[in-house]
Every structure is written in C-alpha cells, then in structure tokens.
N, C-alpha and C positions, 0 to 999 in steps of 0.2 A: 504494500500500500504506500502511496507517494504522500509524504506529508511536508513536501518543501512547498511553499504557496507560487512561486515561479513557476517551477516545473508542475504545478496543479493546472496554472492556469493556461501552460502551454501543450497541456494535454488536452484541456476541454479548447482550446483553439483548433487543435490537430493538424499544425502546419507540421512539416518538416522543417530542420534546422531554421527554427525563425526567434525574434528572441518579440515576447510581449512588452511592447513599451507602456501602456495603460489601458484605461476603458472609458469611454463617453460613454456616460448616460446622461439621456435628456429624460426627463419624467416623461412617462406614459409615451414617448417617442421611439424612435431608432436607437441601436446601441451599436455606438462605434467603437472598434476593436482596432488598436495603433500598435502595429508590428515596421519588426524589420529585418531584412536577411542575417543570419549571422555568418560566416566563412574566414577565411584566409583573405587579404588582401592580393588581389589581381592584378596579375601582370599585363604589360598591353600586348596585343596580339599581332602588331607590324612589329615592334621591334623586341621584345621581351623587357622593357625597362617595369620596373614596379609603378604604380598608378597611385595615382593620390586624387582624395575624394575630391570633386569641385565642386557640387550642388547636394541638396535635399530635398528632389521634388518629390510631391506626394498622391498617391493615386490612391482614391475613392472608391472601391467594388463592391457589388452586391454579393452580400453572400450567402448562407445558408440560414435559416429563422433556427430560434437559438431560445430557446424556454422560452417559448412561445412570441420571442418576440423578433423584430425583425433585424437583420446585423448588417450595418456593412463594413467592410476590411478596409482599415486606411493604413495603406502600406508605403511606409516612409523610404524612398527606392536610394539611391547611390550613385548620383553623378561621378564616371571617374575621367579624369585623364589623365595625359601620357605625361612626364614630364620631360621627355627627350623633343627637346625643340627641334628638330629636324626627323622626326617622324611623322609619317603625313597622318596617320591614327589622331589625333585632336584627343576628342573626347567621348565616351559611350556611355548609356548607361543599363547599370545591373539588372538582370532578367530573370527570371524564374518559372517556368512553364508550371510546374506542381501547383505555382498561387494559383496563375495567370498567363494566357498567352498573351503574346503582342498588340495595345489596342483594342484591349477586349475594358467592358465596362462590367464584367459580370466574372467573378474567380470562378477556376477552372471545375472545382466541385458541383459548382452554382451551376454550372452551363450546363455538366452532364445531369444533372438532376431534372432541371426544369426538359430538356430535351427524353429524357425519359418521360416524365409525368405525362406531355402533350404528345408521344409517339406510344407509348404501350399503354399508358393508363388514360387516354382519352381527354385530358385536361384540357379545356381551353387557353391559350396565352393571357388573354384576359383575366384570368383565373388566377392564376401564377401571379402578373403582375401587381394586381388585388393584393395577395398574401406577400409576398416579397416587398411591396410599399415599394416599384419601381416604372419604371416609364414601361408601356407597352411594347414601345422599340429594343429596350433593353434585353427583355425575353426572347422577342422572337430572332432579332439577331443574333443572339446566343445557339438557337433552335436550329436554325438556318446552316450555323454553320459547324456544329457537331451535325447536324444531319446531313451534311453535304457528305464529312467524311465518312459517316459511315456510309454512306452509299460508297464512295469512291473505293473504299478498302473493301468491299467485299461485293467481289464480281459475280461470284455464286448467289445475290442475294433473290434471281430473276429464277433462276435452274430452267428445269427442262420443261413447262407444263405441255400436257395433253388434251387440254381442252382450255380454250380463249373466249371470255367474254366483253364483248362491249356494250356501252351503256353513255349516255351525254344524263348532264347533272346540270343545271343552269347554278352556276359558277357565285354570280353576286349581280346585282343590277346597280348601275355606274350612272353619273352624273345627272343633272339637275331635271333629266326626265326619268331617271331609273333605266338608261340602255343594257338589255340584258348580253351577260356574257359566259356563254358555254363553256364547258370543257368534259373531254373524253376520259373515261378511266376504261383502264385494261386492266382484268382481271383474270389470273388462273383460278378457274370458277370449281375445280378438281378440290384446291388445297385452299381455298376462301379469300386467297391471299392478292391484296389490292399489288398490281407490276408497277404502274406511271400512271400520269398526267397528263394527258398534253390539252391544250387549245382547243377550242371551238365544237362543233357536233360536223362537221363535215370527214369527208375520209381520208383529206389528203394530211391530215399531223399523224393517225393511225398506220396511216403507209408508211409513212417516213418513219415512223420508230418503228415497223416491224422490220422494213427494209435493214436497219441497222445490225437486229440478233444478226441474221447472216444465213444462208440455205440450210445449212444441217438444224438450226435451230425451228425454221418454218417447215422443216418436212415433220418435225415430232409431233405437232399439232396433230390430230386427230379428228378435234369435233370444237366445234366454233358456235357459241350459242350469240345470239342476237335476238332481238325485241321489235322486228318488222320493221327493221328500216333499211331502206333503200343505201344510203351511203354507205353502211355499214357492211350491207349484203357484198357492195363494189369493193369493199376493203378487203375482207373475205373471199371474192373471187381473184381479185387481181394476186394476194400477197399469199393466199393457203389453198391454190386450186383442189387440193387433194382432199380435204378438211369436208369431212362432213359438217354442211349447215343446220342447225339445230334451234327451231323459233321456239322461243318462250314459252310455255303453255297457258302462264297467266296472264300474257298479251294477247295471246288471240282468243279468250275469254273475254278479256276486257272488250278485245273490238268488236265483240258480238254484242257485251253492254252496252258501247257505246252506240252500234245502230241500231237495238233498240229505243235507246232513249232518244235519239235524234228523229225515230219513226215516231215516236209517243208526242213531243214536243210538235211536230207536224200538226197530225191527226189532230192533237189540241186545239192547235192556230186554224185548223182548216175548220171546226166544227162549229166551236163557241166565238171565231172570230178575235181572241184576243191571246197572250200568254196565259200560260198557267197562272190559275188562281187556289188556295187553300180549300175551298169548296168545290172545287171541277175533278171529277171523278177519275180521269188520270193523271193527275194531280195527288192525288190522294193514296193509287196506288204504282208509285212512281219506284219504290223502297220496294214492296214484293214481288214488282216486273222481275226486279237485277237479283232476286236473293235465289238461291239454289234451289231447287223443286222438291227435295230431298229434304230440305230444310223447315219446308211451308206446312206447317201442321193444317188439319183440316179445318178450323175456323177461319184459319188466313188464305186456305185456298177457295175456301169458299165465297171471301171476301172478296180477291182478286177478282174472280169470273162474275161476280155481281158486279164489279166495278167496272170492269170491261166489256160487259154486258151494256150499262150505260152511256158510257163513254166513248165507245170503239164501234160504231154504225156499222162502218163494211170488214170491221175483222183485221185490218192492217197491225194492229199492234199485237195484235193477240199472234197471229202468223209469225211476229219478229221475234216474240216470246217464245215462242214454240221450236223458230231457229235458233234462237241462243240457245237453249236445252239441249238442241242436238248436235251443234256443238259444240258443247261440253263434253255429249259422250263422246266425241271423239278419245277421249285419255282412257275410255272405260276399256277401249280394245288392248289387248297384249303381243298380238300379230302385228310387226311389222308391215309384212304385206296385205294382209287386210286393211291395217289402218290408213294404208296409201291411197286404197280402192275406196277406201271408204266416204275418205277427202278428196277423190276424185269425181264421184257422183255426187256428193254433199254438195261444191262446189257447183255442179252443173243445176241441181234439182233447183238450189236455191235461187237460180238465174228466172225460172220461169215467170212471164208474163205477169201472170198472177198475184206474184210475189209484191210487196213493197220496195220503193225502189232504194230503200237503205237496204234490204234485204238479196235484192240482187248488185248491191253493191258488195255485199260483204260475200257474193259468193264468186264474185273477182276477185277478192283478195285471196278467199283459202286457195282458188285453184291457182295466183299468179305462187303463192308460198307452198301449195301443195307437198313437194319432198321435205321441203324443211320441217312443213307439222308434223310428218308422218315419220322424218327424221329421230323424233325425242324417244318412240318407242324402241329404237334401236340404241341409242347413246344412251336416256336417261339421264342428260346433265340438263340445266337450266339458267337463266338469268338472272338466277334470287344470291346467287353469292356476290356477279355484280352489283344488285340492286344494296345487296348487304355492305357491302363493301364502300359505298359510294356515303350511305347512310351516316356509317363509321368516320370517315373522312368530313362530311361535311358538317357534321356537330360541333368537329372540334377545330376548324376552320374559317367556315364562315359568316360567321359573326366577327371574327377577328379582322378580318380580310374585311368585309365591308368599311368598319369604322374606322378601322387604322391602318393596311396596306392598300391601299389602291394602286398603289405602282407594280405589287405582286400578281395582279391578273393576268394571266399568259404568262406569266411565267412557270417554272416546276415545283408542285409542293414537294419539298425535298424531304420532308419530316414523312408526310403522307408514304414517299414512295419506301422509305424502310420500315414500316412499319412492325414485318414480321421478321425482321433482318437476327439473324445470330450475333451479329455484331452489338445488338444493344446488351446482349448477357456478356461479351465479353468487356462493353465499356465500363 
C-alpha cells in the first residue's frame, strides 16, 4: 500500500513518469490537474550538445471525469534549445504521445475513450461533450481521428462477405430550406456488419468503392440483397454480374401496401369528392386494409367488409386488398421454382383489365423484379441487417452532424465505418 501523498496522487493521475505539480479546484466546476514531464535532460538532435530549457508553455486537455467530476490536464511542457550557436536545430519543444499526440486538445486516454463510447457503445458526440464539459468539436475531432487509424491499421477490417446489401438513408437536411442529403451504406448483410459510407442514393459512389476491393474480392459475392431500386439493381449488375439479386421481402410487401392505399385514397377522392375524412368509411378502415389477414380476428374482419361494403361501390379497393394478401403468400412457398412460377402468373393475372390500375401497376413491378423475388427463396438473406445497420449509425450521428458538422456531409463517417473493427479491442 503507497502511503507517500506524491506518489498517491501520481497514481490516481496515472501518467507515466510525470511528476504532479498541484490541483485546481474551482467549487462545483472543472478540476485542473498541473503536471509535468519528469526525464533526463535532452540532448539536441542536429548536433548532440545538451539543451537548456527556454520556455514554459502550457497546454490545457480534456481529460478523463475523475469522481464524478470533470478534469482537465494542464500540462506545463518544456521549451528546449540548442545552445551551440551554429547549429541550425534553434529550439523544440518536449512531446509525449502517452499524454498527448501532437495538437490534439483532448489526452490520449481521453481520445481513445470517447472514440470507443460513440463506435461500440452507440454514444452520441453530443453526449460525450455534455459529460466531459467540452466543445463538441473537441470530441468529435478526437473520434475522427483515432477512427481514421483504426481503419487504416486494419485492412482485414472489410474481409470477404458473401452477400452485399444496399440501402440510401437520407443523410441530414442542409441549409435554410432543409436540402436533403443522401448517403449509401454497404453492408455485409451475412455478418450485420455496416462496410462504408459513401455519398448520395445514386450508383455511381457504390461503383466506385466496389470497383476499389478488386476482382477476387467481387467474385466472393454470392447474393446481393436490395430494396427495389433501380440504381442499385445497375450497381449490382455492372460490379457483381455473377451475384444473385435478392429483393427484400418486406419491400415488396410494402409496395403492395402502398398501392393499396394509393387505390383507397382514389376511390375516396373519386366517391365522396373530397380527401379522406374521420367519418368516411375508408377512412376508417385505412389501419385493417395494410394489417395481415392472419392477424384480423373476426370482429375486425367483419368490420372491414362492412366498411368496404360502404365505401368501395365497384370493389376497387377490396380487389387491391385481396392482391396484397396474395402477395404476401408469395414467402409462404418453399420451392424455389415454384415461387418463380408463381411470381410469374401473379404478375400477369394482376395486369388484367379489371384490375385497379394501382393494381396493374404493381403487377409491372413483381414481373419487371420477378427473379429477384423468387430469388430470396433460394438465398434467404434480406435487407433488414442493412436497414439495421443504417439504424445503428444514424442514432449516433445525426443529430450531431446536423447541429455541428455541416462541413462533414459527403464526406466518410470514419467512426461509423469501424464499427465492428478488432482493432477497437486491441486499442
């Protein structure tokens, strides 16, 4: 047990060779902690003459909260110079990467810490700079750039996935009208594991970074899941021709939701002459159009076909109901080649004349997507780890990014992209 008060206090510091010159306290405030190197005096490094001190400049750092309260390191540094007049060496001064790297406003513990909390524990920056009692810049430049390296050091951090998700995430809305600003995430949707960032919902930033892994890396691909969109489908043709495409299953349910309710909202407009009202009978059953059939106990099915009974004169909505249902069964098959066949009549039936023309619109879609739907039975992968993934990233992001980096848009969240990196256990 240490019962010298020096060496007590230079333990609950927990520098290496530093020596504690005092402590600021300000009541109920910050608690500054006044160190300084201890060592041998240094020699100059142009000509080997010994150095003698010329300055005591003092640097300020955030550092770790400290019983409970918030610390910063004021670290009294060491101007030296050379005292060989004819040595071009002048003067430098004392470093210590253990405090502090070079121009950082945040010690080195401090950096890796808060870089951890907003990479594996989900923190927002904002968060951090809250509890630390520091500028928000402070943090996330710290964040920035331990997460730059750890990406840099660990080239492994991408490996080999076998199946690739994309997904666009609207980014942050920017200046004085709110201009929205996309960006792509790529996901190995196999291992949940978010890969990058890039720019915009178009295909050409997705190209460009698949283009980079390099041929051996795009032949491992396997199975390429996407969520019905055309750019992405182009990304996936052009950069994984071999790669089975694989549509979401909970997109092309939704698009069956969605022209239903665009049929319903119609039919509304076309009947009663105006938008939906609280009292207009599809209106009312707007909520057990889109709920699952499985779901509808019998006083809510019974409700339904009274309502649409009412409401629904020539049957249009009721028919667009009765297409979403079918498919839905589409997932109920387990045959591959059934399910292709299946999606292929499905497609066509729902073209008929008859049909609503949201209803033959959506039976354009399943048959322009056809192999892709009928794809999932065969893969069994989906768009829910990118969806998941994107989730994760944007909680702890953008809120920060709105109110304080605006200059960070388009660029790479570098935090974001280590997320599951090995390298954060070794930092």
């Amino acid at each position: 047990m240490e019962v010298d008060p020096t060496r007590i206090c230079e333990l609950l510091v927990g520098l290496p060779d530093v020596n504690v010159l005092g402590v600021i306290d300000e009541s109920g405030g910050v608690l500054r902690v006044v160190i300084e190197i201890r060592g041998p005096r240094p020699v100059c490094a142009g000509c080997g003459w010994p150095a003698q001190v010329k300055d005591r400049p003092v640097v300020e750092l955030v550092d770790l909260p400290c019983f409970g309260r918030s610390v910063r390191l004021v670290w009294r540094k060491h101007r030296w110079a050379c005292v060989n007049g004819s040595c071009p060496v002048r003067s430098w001064t004392g470093v210590d990467v253990r405090i502090a790297v070079a121009r950082s406003a945040m010690t080195d513990r401090a950096g890796r810490w808060v870089t951890r909390q907003v990479g594996e524990h989900g923190r927002t920056v904002n968060e951090l700079a809250g509890e630390l009692e520091c500028a928000w810049h402070t943090v996330n430049d710290a964040v920035r750039a331990y997460g730059e390296a750890l990406v840099d050091d660990d080239p492994d951090r991408i490996g080999e996935p076998t199946a690739l998700g994309l997904d666009e995430t609207l980014f942050a809305r920017l200046g004085e009208f709110g201009r929205q600003h996309w960006s792509t995430s790529i996901v190995d949707v196999r291992a949940g594991v978010l890969l990058d960032v890039v720019p915009g919902r178009s295909g050409a930033e997705p190209c460009r970074w698949l283009a980079t892994r390099g041929d051996a890396w795009l032949a491992n691909i396997a199975y390429a899941t996407l969520d019905l969109s055309g750019p992405y489908r182009a990304v996936f043709d052009t950069m994984t021709p071999d790669a089975i495409q694989v549509a979401d299953p909970f997109h092309v349910v939704k698009l069956a939701n969605q022209k239903l309710d665009e049929c319903r909202r119609r039919v509304q407009n076309e009947t009663c002459g105006h938008r939906c009202r609280k009292d207009d009978p599809l209106y009312r059953c707007r909520r057990l159009l889109t709920r699952a059939d499985e779901r509808l106990d019998e006083h809510g099915r019974t409700k339904l076909l009274g309502l649409l009974d009412a409401g629904d004169p020539h049957g249009e909505v009721r028919t667009a109901w009765h297409a979403k249902e079918v498919v839905r069964s589409i997932y109920e098959h387990h045959d591959p080649e059934l399910a292709g066949e299946f999606v292929d009549r499905l497609g066509h039936d729902l073209q008929d004349p008859s049909c609503p023309i949201e209803v033959r619109s959506l039976g354009r879609t399943l048959l322009r997507w056809k192999d892709q739907i009928a794809a999932w039975h065969r893969a069994h992968v989906s768009n829910g780890p990118t969806e998941a993934a994107i989730i994760r990233s944007a909680r702890r992001s953008v809120v920060d990014v709105v109110d304080e980096a605006v200059e960070a848009v388009g660029e790479r969240v570098l935090w974001s992209v280590s997320l599951r990196s090995p390298m954060w256990r070794a930092a």
